[in-house]
GUVO-263452 format. One line per field, with one value per atom (N, C-alpha, C): residue in one letter; atom name; x negated, z negated, y. Coordinates in steps of 0.001 Angstrom, whole numbers. Atoms other than C-alpha are relative to their C-alpha. Layout:
<lomis>
residuo: c(A;...);
atomo: c(CA;...);
c1: c(X;...);
c3: c(Z;...);
c2: c(Y;...);
</lomis>
This chain:
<lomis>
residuo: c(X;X;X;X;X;X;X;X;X;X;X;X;X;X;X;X;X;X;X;X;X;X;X;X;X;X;X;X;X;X;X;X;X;X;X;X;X;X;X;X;X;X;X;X;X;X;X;X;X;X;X;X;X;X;X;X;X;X;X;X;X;X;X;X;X;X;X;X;X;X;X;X;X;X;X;X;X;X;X;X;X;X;X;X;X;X;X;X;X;X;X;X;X;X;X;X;X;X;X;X;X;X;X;X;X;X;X;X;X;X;X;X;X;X;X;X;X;X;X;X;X;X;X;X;X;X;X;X;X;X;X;X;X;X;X;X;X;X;X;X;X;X;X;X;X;X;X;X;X;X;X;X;X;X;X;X;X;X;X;X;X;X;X;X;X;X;X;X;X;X;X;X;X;X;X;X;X;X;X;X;X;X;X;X;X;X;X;X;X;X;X;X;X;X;X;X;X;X;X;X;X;X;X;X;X;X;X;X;X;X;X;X;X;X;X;X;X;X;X;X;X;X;X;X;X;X;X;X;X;X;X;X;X;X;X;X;X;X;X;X;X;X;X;X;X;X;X;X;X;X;X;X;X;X;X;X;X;X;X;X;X;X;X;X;X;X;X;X;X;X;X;X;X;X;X;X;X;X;X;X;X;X;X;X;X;X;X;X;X;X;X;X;X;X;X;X;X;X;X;X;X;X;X;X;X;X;X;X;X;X;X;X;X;X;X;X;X;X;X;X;X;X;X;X;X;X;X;X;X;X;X;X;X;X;X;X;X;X;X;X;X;X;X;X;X;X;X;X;X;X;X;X;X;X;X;X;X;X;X;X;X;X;X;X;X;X;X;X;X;X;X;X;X;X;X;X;X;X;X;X;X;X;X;X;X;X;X;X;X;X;X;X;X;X;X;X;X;X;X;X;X;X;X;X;X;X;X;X;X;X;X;X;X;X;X;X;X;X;X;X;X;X;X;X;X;X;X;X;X;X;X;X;X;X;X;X;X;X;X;X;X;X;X;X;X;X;X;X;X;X;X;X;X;X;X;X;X;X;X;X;X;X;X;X;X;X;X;X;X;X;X;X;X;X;X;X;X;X;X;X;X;X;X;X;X;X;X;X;X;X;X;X;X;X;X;X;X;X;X;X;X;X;X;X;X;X;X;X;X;X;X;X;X;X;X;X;X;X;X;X;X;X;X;X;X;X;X;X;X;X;X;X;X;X;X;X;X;X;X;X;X;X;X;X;X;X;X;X;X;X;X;X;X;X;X;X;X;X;X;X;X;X;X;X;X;X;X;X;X;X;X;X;X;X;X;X;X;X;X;X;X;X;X;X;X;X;X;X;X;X;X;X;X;X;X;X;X;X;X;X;X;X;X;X;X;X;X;X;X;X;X;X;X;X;X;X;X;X;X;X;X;X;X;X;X;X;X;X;X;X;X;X;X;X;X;X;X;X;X;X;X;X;X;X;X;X;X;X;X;X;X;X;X;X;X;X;X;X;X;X;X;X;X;X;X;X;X;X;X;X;X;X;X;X;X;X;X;X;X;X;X;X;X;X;X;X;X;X;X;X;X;X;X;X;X;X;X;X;X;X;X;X;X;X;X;X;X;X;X;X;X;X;X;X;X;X;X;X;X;X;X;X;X;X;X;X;X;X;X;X;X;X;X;X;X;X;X;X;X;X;X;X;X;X;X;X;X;X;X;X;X;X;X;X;X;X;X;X;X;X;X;X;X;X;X;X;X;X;X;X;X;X;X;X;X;X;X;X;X;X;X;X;X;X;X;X;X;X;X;X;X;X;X;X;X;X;X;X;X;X;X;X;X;X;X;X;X;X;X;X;X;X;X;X;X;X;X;X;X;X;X;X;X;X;X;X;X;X;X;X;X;X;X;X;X;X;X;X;X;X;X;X;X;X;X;X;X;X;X;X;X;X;X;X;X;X;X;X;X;X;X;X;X;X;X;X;X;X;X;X;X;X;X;X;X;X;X;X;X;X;X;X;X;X;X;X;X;X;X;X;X;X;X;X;X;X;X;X;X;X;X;X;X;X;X;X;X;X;X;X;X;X;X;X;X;X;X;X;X;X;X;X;X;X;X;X;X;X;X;X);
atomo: c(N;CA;C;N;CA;C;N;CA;C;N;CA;C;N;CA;C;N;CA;C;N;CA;C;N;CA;C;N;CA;C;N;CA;C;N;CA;C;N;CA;C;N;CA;C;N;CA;C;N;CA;C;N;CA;C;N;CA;C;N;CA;C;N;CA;C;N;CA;C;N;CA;C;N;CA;C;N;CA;C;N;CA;C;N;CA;C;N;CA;C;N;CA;C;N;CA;C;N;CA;C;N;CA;C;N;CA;C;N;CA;C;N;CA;C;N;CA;C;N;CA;C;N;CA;C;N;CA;C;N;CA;C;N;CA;C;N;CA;C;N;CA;C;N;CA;C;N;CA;C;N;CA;C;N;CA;C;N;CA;C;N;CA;C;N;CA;C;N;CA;C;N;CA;C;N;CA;C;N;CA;C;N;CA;C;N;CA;C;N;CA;C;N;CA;C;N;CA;C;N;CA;C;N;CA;C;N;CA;C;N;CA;C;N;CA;C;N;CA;C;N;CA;C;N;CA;C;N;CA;C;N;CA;C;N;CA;C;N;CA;C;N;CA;C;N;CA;C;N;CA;C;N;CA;C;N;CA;C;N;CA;C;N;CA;C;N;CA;C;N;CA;C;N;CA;C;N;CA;C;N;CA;C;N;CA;C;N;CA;C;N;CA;C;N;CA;C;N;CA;C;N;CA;C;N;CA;C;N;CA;C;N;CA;C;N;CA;C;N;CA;C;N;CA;C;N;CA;C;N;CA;C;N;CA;C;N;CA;C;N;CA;C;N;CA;C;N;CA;C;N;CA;C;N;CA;C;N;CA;C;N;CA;C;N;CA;C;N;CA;C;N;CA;C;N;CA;C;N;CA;C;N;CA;C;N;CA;C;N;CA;C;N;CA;C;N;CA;C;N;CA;C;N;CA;C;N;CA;C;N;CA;C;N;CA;C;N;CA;C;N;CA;C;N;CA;C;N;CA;C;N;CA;C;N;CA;C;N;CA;C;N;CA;C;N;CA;C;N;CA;C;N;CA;C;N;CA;C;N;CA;C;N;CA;C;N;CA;C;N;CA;C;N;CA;C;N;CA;C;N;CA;C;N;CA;C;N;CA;C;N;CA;C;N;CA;C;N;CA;C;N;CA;C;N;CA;C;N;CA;C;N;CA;C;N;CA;C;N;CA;C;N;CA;C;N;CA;C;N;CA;C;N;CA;C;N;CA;C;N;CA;C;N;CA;C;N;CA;C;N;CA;C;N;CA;C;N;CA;C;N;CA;C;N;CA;C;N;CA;C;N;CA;C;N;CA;C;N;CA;C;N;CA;C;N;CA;C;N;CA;C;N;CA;C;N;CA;C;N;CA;C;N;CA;C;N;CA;C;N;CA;C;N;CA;C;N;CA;C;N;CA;C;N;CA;C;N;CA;C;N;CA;C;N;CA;C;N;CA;C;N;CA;C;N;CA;C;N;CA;C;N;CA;C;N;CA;C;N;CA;C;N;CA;C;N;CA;C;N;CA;C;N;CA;C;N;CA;C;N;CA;C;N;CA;C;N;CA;C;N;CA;C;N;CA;C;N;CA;C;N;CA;C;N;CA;C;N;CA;C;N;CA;C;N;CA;C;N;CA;C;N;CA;C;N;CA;C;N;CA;C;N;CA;C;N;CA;C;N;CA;C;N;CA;C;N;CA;C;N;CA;C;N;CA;C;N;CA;C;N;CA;C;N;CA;C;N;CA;C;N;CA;C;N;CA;C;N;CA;C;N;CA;C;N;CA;C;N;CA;C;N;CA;C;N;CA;C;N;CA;C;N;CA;C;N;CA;C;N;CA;C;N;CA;C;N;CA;C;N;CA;C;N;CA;C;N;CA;C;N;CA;C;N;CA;C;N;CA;C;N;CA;C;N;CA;C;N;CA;C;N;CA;C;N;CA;C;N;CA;C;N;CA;C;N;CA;C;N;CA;C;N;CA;C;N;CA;C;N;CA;C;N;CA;C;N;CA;C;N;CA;C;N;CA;C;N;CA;C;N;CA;C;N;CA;C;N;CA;C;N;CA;C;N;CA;C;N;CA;C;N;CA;C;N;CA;C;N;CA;C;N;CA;C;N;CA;C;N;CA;C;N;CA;C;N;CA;C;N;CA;C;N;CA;C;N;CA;C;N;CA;C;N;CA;C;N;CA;C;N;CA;C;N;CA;C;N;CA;C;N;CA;C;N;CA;C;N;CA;C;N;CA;C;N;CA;C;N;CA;C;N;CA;C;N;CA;C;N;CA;C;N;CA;C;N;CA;C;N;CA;C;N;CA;C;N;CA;C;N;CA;C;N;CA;C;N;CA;C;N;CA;C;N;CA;C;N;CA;C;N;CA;C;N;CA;C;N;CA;C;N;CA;C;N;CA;C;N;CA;C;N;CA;C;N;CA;C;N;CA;C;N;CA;C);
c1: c(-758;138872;-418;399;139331;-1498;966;136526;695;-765;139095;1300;-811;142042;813;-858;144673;1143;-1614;147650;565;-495;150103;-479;1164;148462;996;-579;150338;-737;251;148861;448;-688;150155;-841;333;148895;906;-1069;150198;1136;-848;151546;1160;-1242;153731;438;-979;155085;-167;-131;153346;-737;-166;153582;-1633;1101;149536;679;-278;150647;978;-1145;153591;-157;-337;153277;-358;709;150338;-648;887;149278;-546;-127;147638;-2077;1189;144001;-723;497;141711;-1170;784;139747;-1871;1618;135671;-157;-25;134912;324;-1306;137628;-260;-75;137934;1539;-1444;141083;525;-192;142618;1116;-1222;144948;319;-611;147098;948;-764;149039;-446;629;149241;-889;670;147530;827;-805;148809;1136;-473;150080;-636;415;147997;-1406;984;145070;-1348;867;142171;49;-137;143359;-115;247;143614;-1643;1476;139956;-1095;674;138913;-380;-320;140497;-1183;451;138791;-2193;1273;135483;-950;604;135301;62;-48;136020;1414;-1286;139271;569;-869;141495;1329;-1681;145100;882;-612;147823;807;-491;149156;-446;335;147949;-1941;1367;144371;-382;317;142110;-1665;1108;139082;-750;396;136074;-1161;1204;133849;373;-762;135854;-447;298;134569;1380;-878;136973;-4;469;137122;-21;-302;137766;-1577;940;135215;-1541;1718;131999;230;615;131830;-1347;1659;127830;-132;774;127829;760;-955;130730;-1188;895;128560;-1356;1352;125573;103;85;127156;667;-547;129472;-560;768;128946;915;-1665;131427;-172;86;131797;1405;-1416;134489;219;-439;136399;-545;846;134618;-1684;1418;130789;-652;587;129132;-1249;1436;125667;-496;617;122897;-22;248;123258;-1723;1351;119931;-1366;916;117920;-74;106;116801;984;-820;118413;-1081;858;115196;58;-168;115371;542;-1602;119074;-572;244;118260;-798;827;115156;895;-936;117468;286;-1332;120110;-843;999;117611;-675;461;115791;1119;-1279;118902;60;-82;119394;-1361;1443;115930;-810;362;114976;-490;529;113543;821;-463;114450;359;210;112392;390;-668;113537;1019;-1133;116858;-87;37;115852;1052;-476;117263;1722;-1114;120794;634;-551;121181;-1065;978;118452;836;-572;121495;239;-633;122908;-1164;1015;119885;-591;173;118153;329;-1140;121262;-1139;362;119870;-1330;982;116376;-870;634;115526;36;-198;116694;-459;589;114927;-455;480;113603;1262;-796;116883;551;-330;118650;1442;-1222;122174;1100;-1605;124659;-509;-204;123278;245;350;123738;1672;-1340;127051;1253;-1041;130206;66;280;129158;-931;1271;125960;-415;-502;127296;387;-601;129285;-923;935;126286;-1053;1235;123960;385;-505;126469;492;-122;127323;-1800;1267;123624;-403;264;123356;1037;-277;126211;-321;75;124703;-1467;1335;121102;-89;532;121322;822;-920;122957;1169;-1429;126674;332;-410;128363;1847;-1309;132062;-409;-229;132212;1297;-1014;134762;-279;157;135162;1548;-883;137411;368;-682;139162;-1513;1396;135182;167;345;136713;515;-506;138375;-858;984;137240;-863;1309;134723;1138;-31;135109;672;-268;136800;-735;1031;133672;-694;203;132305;387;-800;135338;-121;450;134939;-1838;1367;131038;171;17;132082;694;-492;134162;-487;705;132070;-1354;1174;129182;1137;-1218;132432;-301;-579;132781;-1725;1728;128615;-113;184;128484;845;-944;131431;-918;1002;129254;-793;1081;126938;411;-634;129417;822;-365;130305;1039;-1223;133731;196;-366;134954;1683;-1223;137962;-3;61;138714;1531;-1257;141456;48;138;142454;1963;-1680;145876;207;-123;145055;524;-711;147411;-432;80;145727;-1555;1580;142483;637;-244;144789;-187;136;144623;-1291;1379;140982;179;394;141585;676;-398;142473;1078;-1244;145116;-354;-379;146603;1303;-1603;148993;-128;-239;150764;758;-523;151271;811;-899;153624;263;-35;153835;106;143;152447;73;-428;154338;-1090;401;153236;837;-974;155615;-534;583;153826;-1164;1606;150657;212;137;149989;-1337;646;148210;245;-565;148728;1208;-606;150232;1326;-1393;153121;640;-801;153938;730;-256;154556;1169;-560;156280;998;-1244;158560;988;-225;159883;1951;-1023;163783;629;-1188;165646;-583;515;165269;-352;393;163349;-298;254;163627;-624;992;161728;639;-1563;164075;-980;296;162596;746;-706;163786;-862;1099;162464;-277;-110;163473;38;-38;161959;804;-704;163234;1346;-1155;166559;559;-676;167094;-389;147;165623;1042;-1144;168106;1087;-724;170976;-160;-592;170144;279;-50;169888;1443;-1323;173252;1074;-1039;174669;512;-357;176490;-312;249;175466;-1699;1489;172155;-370;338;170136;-1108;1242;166608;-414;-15;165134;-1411;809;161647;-987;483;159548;-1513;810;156478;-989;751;154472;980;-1294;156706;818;-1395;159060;929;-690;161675;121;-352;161649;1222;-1410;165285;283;-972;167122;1733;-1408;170725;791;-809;173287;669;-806;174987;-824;1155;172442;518;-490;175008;519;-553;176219;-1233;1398;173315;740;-16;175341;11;234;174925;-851;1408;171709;474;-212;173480;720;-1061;176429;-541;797;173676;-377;372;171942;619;-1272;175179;567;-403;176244;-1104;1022;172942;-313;-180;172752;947;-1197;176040;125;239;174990;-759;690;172543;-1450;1283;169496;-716;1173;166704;-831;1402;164240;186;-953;166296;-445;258;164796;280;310;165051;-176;258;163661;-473;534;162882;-1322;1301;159263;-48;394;157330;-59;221;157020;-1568;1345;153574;22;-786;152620;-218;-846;153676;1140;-954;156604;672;-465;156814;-79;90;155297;1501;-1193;158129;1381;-841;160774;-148;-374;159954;-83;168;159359;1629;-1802;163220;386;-676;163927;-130;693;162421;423;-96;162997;1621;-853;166103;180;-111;164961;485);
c3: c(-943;-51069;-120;674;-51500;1598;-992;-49082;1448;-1268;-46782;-222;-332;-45238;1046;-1142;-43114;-99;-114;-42190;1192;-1078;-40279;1250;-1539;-37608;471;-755;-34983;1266;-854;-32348;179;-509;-29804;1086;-1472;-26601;1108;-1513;-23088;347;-294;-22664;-708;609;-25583;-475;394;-25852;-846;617;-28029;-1721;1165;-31698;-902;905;-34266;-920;1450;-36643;447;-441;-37070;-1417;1136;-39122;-1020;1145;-41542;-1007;720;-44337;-1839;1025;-47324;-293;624;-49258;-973;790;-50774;-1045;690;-53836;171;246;-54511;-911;599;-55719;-300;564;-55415;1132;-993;-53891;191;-561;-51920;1347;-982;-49869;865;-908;-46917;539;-81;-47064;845;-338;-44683;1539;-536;-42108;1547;-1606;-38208;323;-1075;-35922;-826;919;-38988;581;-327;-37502;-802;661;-39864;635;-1096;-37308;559;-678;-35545;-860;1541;-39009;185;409;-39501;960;-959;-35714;78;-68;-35877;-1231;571;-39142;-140;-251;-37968;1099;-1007;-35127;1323;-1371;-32615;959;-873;-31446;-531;552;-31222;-126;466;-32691;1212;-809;-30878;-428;570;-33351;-993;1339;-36844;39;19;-38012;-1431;1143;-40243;-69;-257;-41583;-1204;1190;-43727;-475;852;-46298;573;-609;-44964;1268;-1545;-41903;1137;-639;-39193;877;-706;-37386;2025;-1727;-33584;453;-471;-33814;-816;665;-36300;-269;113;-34970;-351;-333;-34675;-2003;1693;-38754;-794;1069;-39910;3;337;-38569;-22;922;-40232;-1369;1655;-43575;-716;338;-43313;311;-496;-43191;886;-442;-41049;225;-408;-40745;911;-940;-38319;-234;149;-38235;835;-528;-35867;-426;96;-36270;1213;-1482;-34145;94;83;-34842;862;-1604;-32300;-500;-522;-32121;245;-335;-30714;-273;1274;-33547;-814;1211;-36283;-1121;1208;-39913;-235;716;-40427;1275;-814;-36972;508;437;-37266;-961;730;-40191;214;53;-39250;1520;-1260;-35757;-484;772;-38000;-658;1442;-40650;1285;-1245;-37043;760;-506;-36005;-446;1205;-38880;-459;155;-38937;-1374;1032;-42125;-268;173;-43216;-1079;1192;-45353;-637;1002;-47721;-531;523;-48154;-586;715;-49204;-353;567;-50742;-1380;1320;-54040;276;27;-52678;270;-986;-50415;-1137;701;-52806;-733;538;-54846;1416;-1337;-50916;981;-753;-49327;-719;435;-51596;452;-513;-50896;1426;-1881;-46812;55;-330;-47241;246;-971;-46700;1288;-1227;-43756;966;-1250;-42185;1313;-1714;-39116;104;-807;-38535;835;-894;-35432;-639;716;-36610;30;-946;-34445;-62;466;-36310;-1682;1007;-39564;-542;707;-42011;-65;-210;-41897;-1394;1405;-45670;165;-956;-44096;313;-961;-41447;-549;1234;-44102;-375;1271;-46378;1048;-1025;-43103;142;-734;-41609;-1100;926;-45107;-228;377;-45707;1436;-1217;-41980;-250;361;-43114;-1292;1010;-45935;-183;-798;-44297;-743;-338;-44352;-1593;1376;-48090;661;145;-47170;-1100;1419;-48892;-193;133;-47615;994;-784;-46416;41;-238;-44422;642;140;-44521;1297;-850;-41707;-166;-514;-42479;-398;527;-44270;-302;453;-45598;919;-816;-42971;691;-321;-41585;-921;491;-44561;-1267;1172;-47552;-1320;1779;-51027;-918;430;-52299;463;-856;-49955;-325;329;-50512;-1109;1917;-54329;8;136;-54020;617;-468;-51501;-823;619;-53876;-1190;1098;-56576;303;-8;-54876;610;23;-53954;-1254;1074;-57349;-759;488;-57882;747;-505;-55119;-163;639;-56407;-1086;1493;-59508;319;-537;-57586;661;-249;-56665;1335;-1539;-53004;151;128;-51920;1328;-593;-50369;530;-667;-48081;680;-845;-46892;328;-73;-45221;239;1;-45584;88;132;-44814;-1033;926;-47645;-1808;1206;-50788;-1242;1168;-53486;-89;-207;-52290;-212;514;-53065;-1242;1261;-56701;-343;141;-56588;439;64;-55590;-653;796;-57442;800;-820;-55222;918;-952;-52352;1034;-536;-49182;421;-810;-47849;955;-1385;-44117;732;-1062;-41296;989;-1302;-37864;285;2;-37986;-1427;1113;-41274;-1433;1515;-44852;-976;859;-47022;-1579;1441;-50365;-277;180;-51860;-1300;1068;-55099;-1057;577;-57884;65;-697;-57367;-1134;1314;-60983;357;158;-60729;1656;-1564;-57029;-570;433;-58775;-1094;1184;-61793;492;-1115;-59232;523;-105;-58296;-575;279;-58501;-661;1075;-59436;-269;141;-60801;713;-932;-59196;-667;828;-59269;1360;-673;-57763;-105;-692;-56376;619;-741;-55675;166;-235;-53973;661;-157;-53050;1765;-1384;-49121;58;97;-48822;897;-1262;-45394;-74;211;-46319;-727;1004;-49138;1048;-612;-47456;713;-1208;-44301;-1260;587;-47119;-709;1228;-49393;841;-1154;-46276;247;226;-46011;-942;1243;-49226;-84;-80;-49156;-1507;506;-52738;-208;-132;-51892;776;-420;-51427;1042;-721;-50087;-224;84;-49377;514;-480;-48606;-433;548;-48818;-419;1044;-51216;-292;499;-50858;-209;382;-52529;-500;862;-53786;1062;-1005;-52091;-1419;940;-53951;411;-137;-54083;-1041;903;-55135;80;-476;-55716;226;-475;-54352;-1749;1457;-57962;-1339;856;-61123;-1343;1106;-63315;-524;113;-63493;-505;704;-65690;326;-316;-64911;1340;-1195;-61375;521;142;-61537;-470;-40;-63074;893;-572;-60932;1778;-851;-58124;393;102;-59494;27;80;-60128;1700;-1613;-56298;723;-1251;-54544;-206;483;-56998;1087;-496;-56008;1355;-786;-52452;507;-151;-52386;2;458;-53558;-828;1052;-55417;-370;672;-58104;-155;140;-58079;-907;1089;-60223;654;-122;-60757;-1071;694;-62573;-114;43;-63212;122;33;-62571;360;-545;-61944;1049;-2040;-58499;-329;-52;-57249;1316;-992;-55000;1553;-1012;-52008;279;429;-53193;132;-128;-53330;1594;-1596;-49758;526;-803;-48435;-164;223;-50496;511;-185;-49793;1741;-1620;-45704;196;158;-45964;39;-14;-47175;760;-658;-44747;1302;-1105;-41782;289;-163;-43054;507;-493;-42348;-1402);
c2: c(828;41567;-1460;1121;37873;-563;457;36047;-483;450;34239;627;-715;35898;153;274;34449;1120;-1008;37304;-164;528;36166;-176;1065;33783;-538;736;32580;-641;651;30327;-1257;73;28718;-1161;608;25788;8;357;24936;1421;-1430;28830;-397;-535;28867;-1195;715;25699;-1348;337;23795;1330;-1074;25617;-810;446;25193;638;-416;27628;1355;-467;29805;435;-1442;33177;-295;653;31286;1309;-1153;33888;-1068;304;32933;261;-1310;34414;-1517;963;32041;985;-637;33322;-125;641;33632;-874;1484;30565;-1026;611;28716;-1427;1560;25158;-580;33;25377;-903;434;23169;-400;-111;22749;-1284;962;19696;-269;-229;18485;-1530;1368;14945;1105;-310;14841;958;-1135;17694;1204;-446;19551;1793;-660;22532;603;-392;22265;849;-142;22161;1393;-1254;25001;1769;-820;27320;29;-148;26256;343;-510;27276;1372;-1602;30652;481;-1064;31388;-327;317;29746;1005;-601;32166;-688;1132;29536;107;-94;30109;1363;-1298;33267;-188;327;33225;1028;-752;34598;1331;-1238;37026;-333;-129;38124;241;-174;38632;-492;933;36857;415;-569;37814;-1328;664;35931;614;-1178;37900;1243;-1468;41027;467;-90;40543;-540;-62;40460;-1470;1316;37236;179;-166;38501;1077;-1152;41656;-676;-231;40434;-1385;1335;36951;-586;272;36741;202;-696;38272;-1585;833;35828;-2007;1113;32731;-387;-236;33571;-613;-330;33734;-1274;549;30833;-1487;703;26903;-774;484;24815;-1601;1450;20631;-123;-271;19992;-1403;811;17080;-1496;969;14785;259;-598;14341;110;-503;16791;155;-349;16658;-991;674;15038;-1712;1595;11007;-379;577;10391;829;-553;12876;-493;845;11378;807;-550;12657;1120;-1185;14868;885;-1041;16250;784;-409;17317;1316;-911;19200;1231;-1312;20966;291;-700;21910;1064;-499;23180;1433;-906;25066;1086;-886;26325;1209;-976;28179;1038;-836;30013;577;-400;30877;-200;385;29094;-1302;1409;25712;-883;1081;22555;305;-159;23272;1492;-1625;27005;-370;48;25825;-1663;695;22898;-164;357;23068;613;-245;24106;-1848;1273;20357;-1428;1311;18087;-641;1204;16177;-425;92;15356;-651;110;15100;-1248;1299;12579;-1278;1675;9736;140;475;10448;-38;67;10855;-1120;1849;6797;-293;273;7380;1052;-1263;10600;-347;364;8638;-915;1132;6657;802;-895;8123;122;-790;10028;-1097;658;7676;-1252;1550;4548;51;262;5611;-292;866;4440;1451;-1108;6805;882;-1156;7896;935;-804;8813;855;-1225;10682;1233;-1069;12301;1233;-990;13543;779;-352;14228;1517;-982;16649;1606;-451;18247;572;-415;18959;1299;-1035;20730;1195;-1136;22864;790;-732;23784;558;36;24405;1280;-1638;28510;59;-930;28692;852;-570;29634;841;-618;31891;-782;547;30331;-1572;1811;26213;-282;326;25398;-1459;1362;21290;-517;618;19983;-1118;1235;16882;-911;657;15563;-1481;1531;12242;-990;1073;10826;-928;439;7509;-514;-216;7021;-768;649;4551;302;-498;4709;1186;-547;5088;1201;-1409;7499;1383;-1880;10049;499;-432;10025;677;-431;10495;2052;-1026;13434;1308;-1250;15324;-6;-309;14827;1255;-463;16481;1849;-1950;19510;778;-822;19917;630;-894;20532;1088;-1520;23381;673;-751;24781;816;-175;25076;1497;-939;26846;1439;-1081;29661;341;-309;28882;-267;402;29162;-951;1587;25806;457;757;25319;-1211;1387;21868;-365;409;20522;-1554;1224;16765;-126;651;14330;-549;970;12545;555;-840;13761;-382;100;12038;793;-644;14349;1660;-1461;17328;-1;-138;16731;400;-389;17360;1694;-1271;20958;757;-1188;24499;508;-118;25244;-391;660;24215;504;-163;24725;-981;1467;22034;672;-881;22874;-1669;1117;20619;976;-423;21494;1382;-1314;24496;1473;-405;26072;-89;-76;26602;-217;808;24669;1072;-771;26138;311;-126;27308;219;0;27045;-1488;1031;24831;-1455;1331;20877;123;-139;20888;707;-300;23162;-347;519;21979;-930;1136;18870;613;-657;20472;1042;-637;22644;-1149;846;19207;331;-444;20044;-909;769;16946;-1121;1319;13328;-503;677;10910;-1433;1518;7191;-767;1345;4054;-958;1699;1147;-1151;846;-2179;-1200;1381;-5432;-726;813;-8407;184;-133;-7483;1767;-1000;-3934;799;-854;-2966;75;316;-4438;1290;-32;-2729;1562;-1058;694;867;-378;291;334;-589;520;863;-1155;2826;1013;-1114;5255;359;230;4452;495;-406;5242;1192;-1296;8315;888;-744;9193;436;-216;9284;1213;-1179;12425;212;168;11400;-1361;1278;7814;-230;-291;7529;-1348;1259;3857;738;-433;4339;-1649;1392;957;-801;659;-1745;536;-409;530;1322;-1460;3456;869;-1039;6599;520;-431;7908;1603;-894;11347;175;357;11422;1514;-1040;14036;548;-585;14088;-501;143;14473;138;-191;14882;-1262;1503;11584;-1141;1071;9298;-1556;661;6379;-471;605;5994;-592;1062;4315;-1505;1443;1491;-442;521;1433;-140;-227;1834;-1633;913;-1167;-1310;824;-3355;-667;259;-3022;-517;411;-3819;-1418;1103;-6630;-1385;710;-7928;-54;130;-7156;-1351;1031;-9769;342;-562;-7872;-523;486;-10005;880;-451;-9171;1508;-908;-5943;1000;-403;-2877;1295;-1864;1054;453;-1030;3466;1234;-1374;6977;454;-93;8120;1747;-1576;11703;-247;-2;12717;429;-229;13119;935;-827;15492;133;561;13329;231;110;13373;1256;-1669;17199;520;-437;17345;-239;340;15087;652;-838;16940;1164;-580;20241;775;-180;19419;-683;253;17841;1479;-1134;21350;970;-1376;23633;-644;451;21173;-918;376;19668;-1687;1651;16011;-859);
</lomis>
């Protein structure tokens, strides 16, 4: 049996009426560094309560290491490690007294699992007497990552780890993913940030509640149904408000300085010029389009259009 094991999960707030997740199933492998994509209030959090042992779903059952998540709570968080999305560790403990807390729980030391947390630990160890809730939001990062990884996990579940936290920071953080990976432990993390899905082995991309897809980033991207082009003008909003407008337009979606566009009719290769010709003649400066891959933003937004119809 795989280690994690969502079957249809439904939960639910405010008696019913606001929707976390709605009939979520999906199996993450041993060893696998999987992650659940998807913006704020998407119902990530709540996924990673249920299978933390922290919250109970309202229908379905979910188990982790074939343990049941409702009946062999006390076994499941023994075995597992969990960072949650805010940092919850003590403020006014130092960085070494956090740890030995953490390591005290679990009935083990540091130095017992030293050589699982020593790349991680190192970066923080200049700072073992600084107190938690003065240290830098990369910091925080590597502090709270080292406390879940105190008792040697066998599954880490990462809540939302980079948010908040530097360029630099997030790259350091999934570099040091892809070393305990190494080490055999299976990783779930969930993040809003879509260019932090490419860093994992599969992936679902969830929205208000739902599971849009699961699969590898690669063929999400490569599932990608029709052409996709990139429209810029020198007046972005301008040009935005019309293309929205255009009746042969399929999808319209701004992308930084540019709108990504799909068209209703794909059979037609000249409508890109006759596209370009009119917006021109509209009064559109600096005026460009062209064809590009979708990324898989691009796939999110497409295939939450298709499921939600926006």
């Amino acid at each position: 049996m795989n280690p994690v094991v969502l079957d249809h999960i439904t939960k639910t707030y405010e008696n019913g009426k606001v929707l976390a997740a709605s009939d979520v199933s999906f199996e993450v492998a041993s060893g696998e560094l999987f992650g659940l994509i998807g913006p704020d209030g998407a119902g990530k959090t709540s996924l990673f309560r249920i299978l933390t042992t922290l919250l109970l779903p309202d229908k379905g059952n979910a188990s982790v290491l074939g343990l049941d998540c409702n009946k062999d709570f006390e076994e499941i968080r023994r075995r597992i490690g969990y960072m949650p999305g805010r940092f919850s560790l003590y403020q006014d403990l130092t960085v070494k007294e956090n740890l030995d807390f953490f390591a005290t729980l679990f009935g083990s030391t540091l130095e017992e699992n030293y050589s699982l947390i020593k790349d991680i630990y190192e970066q923080i160890k200049p700072f073992n007497n600084r107190r938690a809730g003065k240290l830098s939001g990369g910091m925080k990062q590597k502090l709270a990552l080292c406390c879940a990884l105190i008792h040697k996990p066998e599954v880490l579940f990462l809540d939302e780890p980079t948010t908040g936290v530097d360029v630099v920071s997030r790259k350091e953080f999934w570099d040091m993913l892809k070393t305990l990976k190494q080490q055999g432990i299976t990783i779930v993390v969930s993040t809003p940030y879509m260019d932090e899905a490419m860093l994992c082995e599969r992936i679902a991309l969830i929205q208000t509640g739902k599971i849009l897809t699961i699969d590898t980033p690669g063929k999400i991207i490569a599932a990608f149904p029709v052409p996709l082009y990139a429209v810029k003008a020198k007046d972005t909003y301008r040009l935005l408000t019309e293309l929205r407008k255009r009746s042969e337009i399929a999808s319209c979606f701004a992308f930084g300085d540019y709108v990504h566009i799909t068209l209703k009719d794909n059979s037609n290769e000249s409508q890109t010029d006759q596209l370009k010709q009119e917006l021109i003649q509209a009064g559109h400066e600096q005026f460009e389009i062209k064809r590009i891959e979708p990324t898989i933003e691009d796939s999110f937004i497409q295939l939450m259009s298709q499921t939600y119809g926006r």
